[in-house]
C-alpha positions as CSV (number, residue, x, y, z in Angstrom):
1,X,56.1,64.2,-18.2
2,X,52.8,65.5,-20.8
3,X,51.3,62.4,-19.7
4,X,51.6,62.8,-16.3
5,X,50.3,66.2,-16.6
6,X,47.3,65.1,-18.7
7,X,46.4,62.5,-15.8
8,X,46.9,65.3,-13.4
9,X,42.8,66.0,-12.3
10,X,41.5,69.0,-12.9
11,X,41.0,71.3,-9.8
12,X,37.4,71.0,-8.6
13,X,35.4,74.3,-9.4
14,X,33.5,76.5,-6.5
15,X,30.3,74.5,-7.2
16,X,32.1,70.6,-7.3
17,X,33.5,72.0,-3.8
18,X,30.2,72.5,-2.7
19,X,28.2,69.7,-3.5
20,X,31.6,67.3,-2.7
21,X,31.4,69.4,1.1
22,X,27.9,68.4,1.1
23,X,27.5,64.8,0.7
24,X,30.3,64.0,3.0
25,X,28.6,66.2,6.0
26,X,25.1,64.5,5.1
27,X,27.2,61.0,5.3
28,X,28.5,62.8,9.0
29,X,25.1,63.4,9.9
30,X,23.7,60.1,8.4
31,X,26.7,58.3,10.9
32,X,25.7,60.4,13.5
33,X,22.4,59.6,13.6
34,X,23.4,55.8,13.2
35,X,25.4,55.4,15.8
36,X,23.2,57.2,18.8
37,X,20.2,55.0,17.3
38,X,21.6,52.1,18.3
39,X,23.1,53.6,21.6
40,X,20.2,55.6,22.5
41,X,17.4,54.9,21.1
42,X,15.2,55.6,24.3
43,X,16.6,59.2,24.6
44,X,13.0,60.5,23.1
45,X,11.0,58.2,25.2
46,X,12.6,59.0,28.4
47,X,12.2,63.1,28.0
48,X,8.6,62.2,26.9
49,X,8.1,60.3,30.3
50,X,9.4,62.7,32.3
51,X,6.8,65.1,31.1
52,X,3.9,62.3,31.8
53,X,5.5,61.9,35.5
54,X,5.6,65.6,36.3
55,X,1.8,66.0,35.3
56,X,0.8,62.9,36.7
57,X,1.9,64.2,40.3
58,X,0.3,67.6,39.6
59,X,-3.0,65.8,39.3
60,X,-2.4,63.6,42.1
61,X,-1.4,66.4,44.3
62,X,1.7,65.2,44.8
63,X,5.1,66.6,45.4
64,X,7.2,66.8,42.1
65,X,9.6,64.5,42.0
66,X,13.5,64.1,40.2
67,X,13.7,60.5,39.4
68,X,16.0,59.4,36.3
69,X,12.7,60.6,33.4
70,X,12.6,63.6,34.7
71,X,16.1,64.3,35.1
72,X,16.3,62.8,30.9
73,X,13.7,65.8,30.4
74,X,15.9,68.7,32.2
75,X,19.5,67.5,30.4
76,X,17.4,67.5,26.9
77,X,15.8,70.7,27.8
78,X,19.4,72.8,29.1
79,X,20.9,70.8,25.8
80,X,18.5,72.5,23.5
81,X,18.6,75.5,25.1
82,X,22.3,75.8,24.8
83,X,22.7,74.1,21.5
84,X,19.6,74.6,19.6
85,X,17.4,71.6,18.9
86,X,20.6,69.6,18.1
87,X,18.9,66.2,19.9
88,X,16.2,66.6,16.9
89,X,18.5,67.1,14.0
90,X,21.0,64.3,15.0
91,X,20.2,62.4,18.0
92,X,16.7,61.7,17.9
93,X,15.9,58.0,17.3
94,X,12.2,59.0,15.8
95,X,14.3,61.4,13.6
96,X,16.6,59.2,12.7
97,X,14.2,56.5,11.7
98,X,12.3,59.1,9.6
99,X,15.1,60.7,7.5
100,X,16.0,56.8,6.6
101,X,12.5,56.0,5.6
102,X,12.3,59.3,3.6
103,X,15.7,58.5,1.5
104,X,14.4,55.0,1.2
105,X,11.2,56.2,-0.1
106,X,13.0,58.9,-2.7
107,X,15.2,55.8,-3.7
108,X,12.4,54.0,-4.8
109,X,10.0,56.5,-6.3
110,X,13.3,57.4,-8.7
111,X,14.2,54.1,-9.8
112,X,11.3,52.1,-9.4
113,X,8.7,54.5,-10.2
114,X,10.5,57.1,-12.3
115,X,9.6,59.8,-10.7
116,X,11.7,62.9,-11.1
117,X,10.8,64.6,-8.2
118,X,10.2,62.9,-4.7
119,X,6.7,63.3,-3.7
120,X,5.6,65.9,-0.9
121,X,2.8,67.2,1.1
122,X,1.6,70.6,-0.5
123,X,3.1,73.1,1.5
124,X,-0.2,75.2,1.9
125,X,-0.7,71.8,4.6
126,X,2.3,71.7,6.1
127,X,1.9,74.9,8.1
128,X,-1.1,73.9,9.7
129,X,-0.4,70.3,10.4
130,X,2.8,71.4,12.5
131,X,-0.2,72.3,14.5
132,X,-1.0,69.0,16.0
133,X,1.9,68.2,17.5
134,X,1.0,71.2,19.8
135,X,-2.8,69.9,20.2
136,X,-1.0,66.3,20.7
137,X,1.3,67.7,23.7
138,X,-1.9,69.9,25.4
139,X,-3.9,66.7,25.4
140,X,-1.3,64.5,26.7
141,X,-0.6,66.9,29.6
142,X,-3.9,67.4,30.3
143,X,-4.9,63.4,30.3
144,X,-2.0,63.2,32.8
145,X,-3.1,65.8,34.9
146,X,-6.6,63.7,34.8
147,X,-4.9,60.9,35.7
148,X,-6.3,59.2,32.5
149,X,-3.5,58.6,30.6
150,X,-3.0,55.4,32.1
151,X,-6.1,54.1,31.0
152,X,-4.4,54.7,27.3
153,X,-2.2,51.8,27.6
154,X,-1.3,50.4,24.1
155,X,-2.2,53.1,21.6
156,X,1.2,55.0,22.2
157,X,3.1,54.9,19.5
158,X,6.2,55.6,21.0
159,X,6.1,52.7,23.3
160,X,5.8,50.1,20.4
161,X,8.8,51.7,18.8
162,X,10.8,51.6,22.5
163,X,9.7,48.1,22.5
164,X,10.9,47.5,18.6
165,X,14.3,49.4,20.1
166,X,15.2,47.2,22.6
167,X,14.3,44.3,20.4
168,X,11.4,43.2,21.9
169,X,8.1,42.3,20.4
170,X,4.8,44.8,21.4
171,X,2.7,42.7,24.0
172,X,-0.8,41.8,23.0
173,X,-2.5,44.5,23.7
174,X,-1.0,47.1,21.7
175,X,-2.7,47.0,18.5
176,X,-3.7,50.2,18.3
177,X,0.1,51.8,18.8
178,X,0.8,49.0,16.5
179,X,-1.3,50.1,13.7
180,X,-0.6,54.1,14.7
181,X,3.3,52.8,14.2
182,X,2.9,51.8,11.0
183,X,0.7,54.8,9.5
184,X,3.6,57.2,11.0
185,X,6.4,55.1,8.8
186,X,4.0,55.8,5.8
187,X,3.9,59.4,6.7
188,X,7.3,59.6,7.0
189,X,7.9,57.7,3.6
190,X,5.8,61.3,1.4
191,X,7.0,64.1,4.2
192,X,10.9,64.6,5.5
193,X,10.4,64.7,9.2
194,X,6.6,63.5,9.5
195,X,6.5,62.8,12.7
196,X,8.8,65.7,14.1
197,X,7.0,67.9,12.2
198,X,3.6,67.3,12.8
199,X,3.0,64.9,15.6
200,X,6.0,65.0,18.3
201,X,4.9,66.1,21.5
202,X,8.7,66.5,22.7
203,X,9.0,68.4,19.3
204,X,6.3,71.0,20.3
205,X,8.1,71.1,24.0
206,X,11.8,71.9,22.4
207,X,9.9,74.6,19.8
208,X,8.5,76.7,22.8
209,X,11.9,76.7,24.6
210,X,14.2,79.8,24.7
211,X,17.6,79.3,22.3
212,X,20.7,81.4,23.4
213,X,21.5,83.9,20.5
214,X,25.0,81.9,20.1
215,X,23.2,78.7,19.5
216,X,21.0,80.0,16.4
217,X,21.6,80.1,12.6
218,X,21.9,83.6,11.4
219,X,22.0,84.7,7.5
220,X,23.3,87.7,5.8
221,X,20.4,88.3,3.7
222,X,21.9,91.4,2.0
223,X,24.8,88.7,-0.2
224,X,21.7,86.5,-1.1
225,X,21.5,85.9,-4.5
226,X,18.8,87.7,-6.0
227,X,15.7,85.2,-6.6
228,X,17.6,81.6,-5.1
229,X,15.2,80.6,-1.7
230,X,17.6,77.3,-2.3
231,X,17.8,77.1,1.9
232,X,14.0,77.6,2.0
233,X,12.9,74.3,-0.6
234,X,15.9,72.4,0.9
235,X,14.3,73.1,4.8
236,X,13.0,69.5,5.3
237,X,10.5,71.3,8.0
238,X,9.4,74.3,5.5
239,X,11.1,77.3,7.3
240,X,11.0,80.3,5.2
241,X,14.3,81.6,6.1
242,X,13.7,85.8,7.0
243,X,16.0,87.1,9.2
244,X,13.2,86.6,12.3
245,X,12.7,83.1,11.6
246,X,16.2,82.3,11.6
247,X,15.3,81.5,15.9
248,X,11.9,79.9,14.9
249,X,11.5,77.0,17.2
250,X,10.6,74.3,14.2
251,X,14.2,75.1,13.2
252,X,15.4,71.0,13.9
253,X,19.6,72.2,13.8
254,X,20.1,69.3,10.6
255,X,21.9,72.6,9.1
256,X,21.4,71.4,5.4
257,X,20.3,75.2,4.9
258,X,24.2,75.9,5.2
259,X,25.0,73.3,3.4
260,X,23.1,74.6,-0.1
261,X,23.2,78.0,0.6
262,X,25.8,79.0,-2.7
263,X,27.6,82.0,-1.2
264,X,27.8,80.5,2.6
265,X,25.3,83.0,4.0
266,X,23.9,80.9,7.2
267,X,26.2,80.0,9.7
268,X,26.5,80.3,13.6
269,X,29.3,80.9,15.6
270,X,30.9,77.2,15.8
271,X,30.2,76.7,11.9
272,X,32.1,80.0,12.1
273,X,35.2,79.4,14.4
274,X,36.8,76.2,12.1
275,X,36.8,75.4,8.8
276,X,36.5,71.4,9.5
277,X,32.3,71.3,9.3
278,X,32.6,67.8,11.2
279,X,34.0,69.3,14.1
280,X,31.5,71.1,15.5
281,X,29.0,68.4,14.5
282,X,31.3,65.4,16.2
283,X,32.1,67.7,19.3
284,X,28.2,68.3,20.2
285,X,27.5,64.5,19.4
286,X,30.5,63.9,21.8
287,X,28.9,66.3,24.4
288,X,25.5,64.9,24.3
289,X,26.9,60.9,24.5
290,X,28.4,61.9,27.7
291,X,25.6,63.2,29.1
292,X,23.6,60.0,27.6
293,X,25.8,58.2,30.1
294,X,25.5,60.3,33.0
295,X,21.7,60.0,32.5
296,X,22.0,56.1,31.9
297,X,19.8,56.1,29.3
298,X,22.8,54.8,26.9
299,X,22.1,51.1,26.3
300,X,25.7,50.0,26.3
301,X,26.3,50.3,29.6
């Protein structure tokens, strides 16, 4: 009976809880993300065309038009508002592809190159750069409008990656997107969420969109530890987490603020209503696959 007691484990303490909770909702996400990459990849690309095909007709003077793009941009749009910018944090192909690149790139840096700390933009530049993604979408819009975007045809990024997606190889022709692909993997490999961050033009679209108040992260500043900011260095898009910020559009829903936070201080209302933290992820990821299918831009069907 001792030795059964001796090889009896120890009960986990407040902190082993924590960081056990942790890993198993980042391998959630991580799945997640997986799983609508290879299902949905073209979810990003079809939003972003409906935005092309609703300024293209402006230009033209045409009526506007609800074909299956720009129905893909309203269902992202009403999901955002509803949910938050849940698409982003686990739906997102580009977003996907980034936060694997980014782990690789830690993986590497620590056993290859020793490094203790992942490398990282300065964050006096990551404030401005989330700039350009705004400059990116005005210039887009406006080139559509023009109806010179056409004449654009194979520096898009995006439509070598929706090529790479579907398996396909980028015709000739696109050496430019080609080359603009491959500088954004490198980006992503030094910043967490380069290309959400600084140069998504459906980014900067979901950012300017209203949230509903149930849908955003709240934090009761006043049990903060004195001195911690832990949810602040852990933000993979640099949110300093104030009580205002808390609905500021770069807010991408990944929720790893409430994962480190040590006194549970950031939730929202689902995090809130059960104690199973997969739940609310798996029943959103649910919600948004079946409205993939309606919208038919799930690829097995």
């Amino acid at each position: 009976m001792a030795e059964n007691k001796k090889e009896q484990k120890k009960p986990l303490t407040a902190a082993e809880k924590r960081r056990k909770a942790q890993k198993q909702k980042a391998w959630l996400r991580a799945g997640i993300q997986f799983i609508f990459f290879l299902s949905m990849p073209g979810a990003f690309v079809a939003g972003f065309s409906g935005i092309k095909h609703l300024f293209q007709w402006i230009g033209a003077g045409e009526p506007l038009q609800v074909d299956s793009f720009v129905l893909a941009l309203i269902g992202l749009c009403a999901f955002t508002i509803l949910f938050g910018r849940f698409f982003c944090g686990y739906v997102c192909a580009f977003g996907g592809l980034g936060d694997g690149v980014f782990w690789l790139s830690g993986v590497v840096q620590k056993k290859l190159l020793h490094r203790k700390k992942q490398y990282q933009l300065p964050e006096k530049l990551v404030r401005p750069f989330q700039m350009i993604k705004y400059v990116i979408l005005f210039a887009i819009v406006l080139l559509c409008t023009l109806g010179l975007y056409g004449n654009l045809s194979g520096t898009s990024p995006w439509d070598v990656f929706s090529r790479l997606t579907a398996l396909k190889l980028p015709a000739a022709g696109y050496g430019i997107g080609i080359v603009l692909m491959i500088l954004i993997v490198a980006g992503m490999a030094i910043q967490p969420r380069f290309f959400c961050q600084f140069l998504c033009p459906m980014g900067a679209v979901f950012s300017l969109l209203p949230i509903l108040p149930f849908a955003q992260l709240k934090r009761n500043s006043e049990q903060c530890i004195s001195g911690c900011s832990a949810c602040e260095k852990r933000c993979p898009v640099n949110l300093k987490l104030e009580e205002a910020s808390l609905r500021n559009g770069e807010c991408i829903a990944c929720e790893v603020c409430t994962d480190i936070c040590p006194r549970s201080n950031i939730s929202r209302w689902d995090l809130a209503l059960t104690k199973n933290f997969w739940l609310a992820a798996l029943v959103k990821a649910i919600l948004f696959f079946m409205m993939g299918i309606c919208l038919g831009f799930c690829r097995f069907l």
